[in-house]
C-alpha positions in Angstrom: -0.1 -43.4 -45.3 1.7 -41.7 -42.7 -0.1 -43.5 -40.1 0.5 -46.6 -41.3 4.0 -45.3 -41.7 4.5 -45.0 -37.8 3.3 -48.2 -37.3 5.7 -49.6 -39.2 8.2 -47.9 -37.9 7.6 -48.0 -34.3 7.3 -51.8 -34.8 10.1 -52.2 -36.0 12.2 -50.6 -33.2 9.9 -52.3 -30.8 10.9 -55.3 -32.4 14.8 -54.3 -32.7 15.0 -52.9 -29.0 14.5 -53.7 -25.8 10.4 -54.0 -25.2 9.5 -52.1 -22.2 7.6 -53.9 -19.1 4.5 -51.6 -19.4 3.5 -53.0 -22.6 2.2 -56.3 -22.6 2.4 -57.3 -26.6 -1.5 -56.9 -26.7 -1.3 -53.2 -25.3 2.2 -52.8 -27.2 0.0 -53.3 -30.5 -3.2 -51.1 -28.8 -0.7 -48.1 -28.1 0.6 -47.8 -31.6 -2.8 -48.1 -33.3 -4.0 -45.4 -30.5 -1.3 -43.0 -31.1 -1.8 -43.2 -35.1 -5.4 -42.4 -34.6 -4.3 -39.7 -32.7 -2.5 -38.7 -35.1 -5.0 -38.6 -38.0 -7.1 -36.6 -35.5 -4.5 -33.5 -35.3 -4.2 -33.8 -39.0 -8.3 -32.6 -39.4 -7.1 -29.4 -37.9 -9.8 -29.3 -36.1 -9.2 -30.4 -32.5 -5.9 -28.0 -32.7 -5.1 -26.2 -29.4 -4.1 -22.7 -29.1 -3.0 -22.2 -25.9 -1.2 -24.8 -23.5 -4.1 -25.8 -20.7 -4.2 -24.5 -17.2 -3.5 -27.8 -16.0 -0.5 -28.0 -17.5 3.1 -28.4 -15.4 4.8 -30.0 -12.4 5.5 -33.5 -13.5 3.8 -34.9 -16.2 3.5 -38.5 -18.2 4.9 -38.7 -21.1 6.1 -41.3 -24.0 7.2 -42.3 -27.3 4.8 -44.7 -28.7 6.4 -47.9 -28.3 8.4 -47.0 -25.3 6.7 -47.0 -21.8 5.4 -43.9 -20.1 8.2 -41.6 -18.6 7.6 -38.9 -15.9 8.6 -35.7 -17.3 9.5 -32.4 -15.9 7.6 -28.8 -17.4 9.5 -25.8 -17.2 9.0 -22.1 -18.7 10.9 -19.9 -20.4 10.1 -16.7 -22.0 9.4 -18.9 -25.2 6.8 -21.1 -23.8 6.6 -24.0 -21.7 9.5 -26.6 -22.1 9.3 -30.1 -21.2 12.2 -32.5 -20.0 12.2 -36.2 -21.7 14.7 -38.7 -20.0 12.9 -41.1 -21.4 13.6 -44.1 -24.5 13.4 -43.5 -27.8 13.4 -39.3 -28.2 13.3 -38.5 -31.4 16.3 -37.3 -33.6 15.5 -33.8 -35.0 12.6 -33.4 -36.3 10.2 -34.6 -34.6 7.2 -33.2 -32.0 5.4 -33.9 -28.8 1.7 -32.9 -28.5 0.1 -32.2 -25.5 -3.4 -34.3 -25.3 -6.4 -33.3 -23.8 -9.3 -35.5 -23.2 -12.0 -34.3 -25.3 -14.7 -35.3 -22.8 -13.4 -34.0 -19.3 -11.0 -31.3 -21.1 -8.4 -32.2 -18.8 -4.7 -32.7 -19.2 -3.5 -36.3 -20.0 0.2 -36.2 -20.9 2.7 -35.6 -23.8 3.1 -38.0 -27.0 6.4 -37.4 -28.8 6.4 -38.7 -32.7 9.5 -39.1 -34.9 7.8 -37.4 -37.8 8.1 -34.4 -39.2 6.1 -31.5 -37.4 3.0 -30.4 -39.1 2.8 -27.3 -41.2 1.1 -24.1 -39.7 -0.1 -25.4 -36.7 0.2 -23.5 -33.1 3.4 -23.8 -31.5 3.2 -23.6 -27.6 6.4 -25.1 -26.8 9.0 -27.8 -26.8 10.1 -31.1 -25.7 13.6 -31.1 -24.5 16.2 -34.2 -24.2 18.9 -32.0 -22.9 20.4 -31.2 -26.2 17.6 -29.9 -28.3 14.3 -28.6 -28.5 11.4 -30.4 -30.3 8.2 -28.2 -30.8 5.3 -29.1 -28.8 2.1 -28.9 -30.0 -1.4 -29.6 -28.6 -4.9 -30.8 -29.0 -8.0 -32.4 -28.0 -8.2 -36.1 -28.2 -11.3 -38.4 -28.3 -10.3 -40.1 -25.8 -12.2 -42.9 -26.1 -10.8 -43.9 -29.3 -7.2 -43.7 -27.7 -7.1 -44.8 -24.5 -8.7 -47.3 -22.3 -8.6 -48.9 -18.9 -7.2 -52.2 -20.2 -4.8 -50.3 -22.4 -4.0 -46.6 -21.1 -2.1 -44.5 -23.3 -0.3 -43.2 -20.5 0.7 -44.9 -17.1 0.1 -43.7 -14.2 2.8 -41.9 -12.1 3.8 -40.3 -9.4 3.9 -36.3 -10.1 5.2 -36.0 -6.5 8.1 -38.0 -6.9 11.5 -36.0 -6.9 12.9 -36.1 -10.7 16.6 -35.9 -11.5 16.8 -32.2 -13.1 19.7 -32.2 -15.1 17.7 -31.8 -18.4 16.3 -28.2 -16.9 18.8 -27.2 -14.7 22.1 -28.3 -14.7 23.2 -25.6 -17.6 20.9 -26.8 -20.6 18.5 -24.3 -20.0 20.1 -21.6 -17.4 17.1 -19.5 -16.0 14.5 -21.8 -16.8 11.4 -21.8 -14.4 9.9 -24.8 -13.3 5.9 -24.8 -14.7 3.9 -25.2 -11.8 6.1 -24.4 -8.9 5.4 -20.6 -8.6 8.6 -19.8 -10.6 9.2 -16.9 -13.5 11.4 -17.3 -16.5 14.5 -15.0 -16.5 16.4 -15.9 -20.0 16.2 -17.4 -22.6 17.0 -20.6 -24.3 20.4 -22.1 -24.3 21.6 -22.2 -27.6 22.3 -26.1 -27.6 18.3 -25.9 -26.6 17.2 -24.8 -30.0 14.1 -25.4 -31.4 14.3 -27.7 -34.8 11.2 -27.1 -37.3 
């Protein structure tokens, strides 16, 4: 039921907002079935992750199913990695991202953000950030087969070299923050408009 719950809602924004270019209305329809079947697979409690993967930081793909892929920046803080959405359709609080790992290659392949409520009892090993508040982030392993494919990716590509505006991490949201990847080391804590919403 909740499944089908997304669907309906994500279709229904899709339909009330502007559609994104990435998604043709085949793949627009492919990506919401993908991410509810990802979603049924973190529910088993099975495929939950622990720990955030090594391969985890820099700039990273991320999206809100129905709203294109977004290029996202990972920082750290002495509460976990956090990562910076400035993309369409963040979630209001609650709501959670999950970090997916292909199940076959076990490597990272971005950050899907739901507008549901979090899970119960699951791992926390971070946030998602839109400047103003923290979503937790959570993580597992996807069969990625069932999810994404080369027709229909559930994440484009992009360019993890490309220069990002910072202003979610850096311009006074989260003072101290560290950006994952680049070397750096948290030195405070979260800002208190950057607080984590269960």
């Amino acid at each position: 039921m909740r499944a089908m719950s997304l669907i309906s809602c994500v279709v229904l924004v899709a339909a009330c907002g502007e559609q994104n270019p990435e998604n043709s209305a085949s793949c627009g329809f492919a990506i919401l079935g993908a991410a509810s079947k990802a979603l049924e697979q973190l529910y088993t409690g099975t495929r939950v992750l622990s720990e955030v993967p090594d391969d985890f930081g820099g700039t990273v793909p991320a999206r809100v199913p129905g709203h294109g892929t977004t290029p996202a920046l990972v920082g750290e803080t002495d509460q976990g990695p956090i990562v910076a959405y400035d993309g369409e359709g963040f979630p209001p609080a609650p709501g959670f991202g999950v970090i997916m790992v292909n199940d076959s290659t076990d490597a990272f392949e971005g950050v899907l953000i739901y507008n549901l409520d979090p899970p119960m009892g699951y791992p926390v090993l971070g946030g998602v950030s839109n400047g103003h508040y923290v979503i937790p982030l959570l993580g597992m392993r996807v069969a990625w087969s069932a999810v994404s494919t080369a027709r229909c990716p559930l994440f484009a590509t992009i360019d993890s070299t490309a220069s990002l505006p910072r202003r979610s991490l850096a311009s006074g949201h989260v003072p101290g923050l560290a950006l994952r990847g680049e070397g750096g080391t948290p030195s405070s804590p979260l800002h208190p408009l950057c607080r984590f919403v269960h």
